[in-house]
C-alpha distance (Angstrom), angle and dihedral (degrees) to the residues before:
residue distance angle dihedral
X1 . . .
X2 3.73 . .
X3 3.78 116.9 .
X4 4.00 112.4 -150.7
X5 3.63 115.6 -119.1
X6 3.91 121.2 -109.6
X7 3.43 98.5 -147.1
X8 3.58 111.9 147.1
X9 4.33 87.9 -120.2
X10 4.37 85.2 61.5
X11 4.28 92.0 46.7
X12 3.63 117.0 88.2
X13 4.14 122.3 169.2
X14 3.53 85.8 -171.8
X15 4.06 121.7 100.9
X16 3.71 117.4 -116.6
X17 3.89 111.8 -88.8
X18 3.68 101.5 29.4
X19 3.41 113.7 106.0
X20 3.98 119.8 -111.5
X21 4.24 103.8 -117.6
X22 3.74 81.7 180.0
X23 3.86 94.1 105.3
X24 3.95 124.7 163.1
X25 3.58 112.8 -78.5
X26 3.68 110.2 -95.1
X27 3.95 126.0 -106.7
X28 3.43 130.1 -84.3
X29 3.88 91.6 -112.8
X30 4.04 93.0 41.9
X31 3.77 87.9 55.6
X32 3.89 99.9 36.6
X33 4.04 88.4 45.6
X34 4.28 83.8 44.5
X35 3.71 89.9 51.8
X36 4.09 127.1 103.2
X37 3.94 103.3 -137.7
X38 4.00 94.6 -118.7
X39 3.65 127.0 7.8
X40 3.52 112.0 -152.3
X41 3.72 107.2 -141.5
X42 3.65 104.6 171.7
X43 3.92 131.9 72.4
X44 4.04 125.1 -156.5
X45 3.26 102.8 -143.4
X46 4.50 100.3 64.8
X47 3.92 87.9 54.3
X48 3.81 86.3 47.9
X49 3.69 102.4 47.2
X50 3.69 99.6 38.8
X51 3.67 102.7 33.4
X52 3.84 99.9 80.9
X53 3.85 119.6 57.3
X54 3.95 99.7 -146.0
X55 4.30 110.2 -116.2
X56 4.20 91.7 -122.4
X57 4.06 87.4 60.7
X58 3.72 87.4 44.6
X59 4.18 89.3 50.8
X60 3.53 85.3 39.9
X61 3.26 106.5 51.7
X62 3.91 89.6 48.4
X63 3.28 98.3 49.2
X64 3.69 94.0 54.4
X65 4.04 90.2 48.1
X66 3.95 89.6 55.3
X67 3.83 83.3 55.4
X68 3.52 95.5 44.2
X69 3.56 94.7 52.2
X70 4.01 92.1 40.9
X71 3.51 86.7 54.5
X72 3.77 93.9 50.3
X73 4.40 92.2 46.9
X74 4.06 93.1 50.8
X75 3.86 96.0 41.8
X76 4.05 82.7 49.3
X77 3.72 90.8 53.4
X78 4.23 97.8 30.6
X79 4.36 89.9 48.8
X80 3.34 121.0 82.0
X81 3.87 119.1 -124.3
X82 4.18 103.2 -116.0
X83 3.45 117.1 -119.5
X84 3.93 93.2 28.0
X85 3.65 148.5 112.4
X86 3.41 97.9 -102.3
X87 4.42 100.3 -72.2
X88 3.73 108.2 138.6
X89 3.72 118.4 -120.8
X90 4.40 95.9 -94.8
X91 3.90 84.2 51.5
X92 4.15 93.0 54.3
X93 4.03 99.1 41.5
X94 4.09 86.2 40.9
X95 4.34 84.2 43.3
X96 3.81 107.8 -136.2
């Protein structure tokens, strides 16, 4: 019994009827001959627009961590600790 050869030339992953796009890899003088002599691939204006954080998001974005963590610190000390006589949740993790 005849085994069929692997070789990569008798493999296809492609189903039958659909034509293989998979073509050689063209020349060196179809692609240099193909080929645009520079190919601008960068634009000015994303850099620009998204390279500087504006200073009121900065100020904002403090401010409203400060109140965040504010927040956080008096409902730690204003919440009871569950299952507790009474200590608030700052006077458990610190263990008075």
């Amino acid at each position: 019994m005849k085994r069929a050869s692997t070789t990569p030339e008798n493999i296809t992953d492609t189903p039958v009827g659909t034509p293989d796009y998979r073509s050689k890899a063209p020349s060196q003088a179809e692609a240099t001959a193909e080929a645009p002599a520079s190919i601008e691939l960068r634009d000015e204006k994303p850099p620009r627009t998204i390279g500087t954080i504006p200073r009121w998001l900065m100020c904002w974005n403090l401010i409203v961590t400060l109140l965040f963590m504010i927040g956080l610190l008096l409902a730690m000390t204003l919440i009871a600790y569950p299952y507790s006589h009474g200590e608030s949740i700052l006077e458990h993790l610190l263990g008075r």
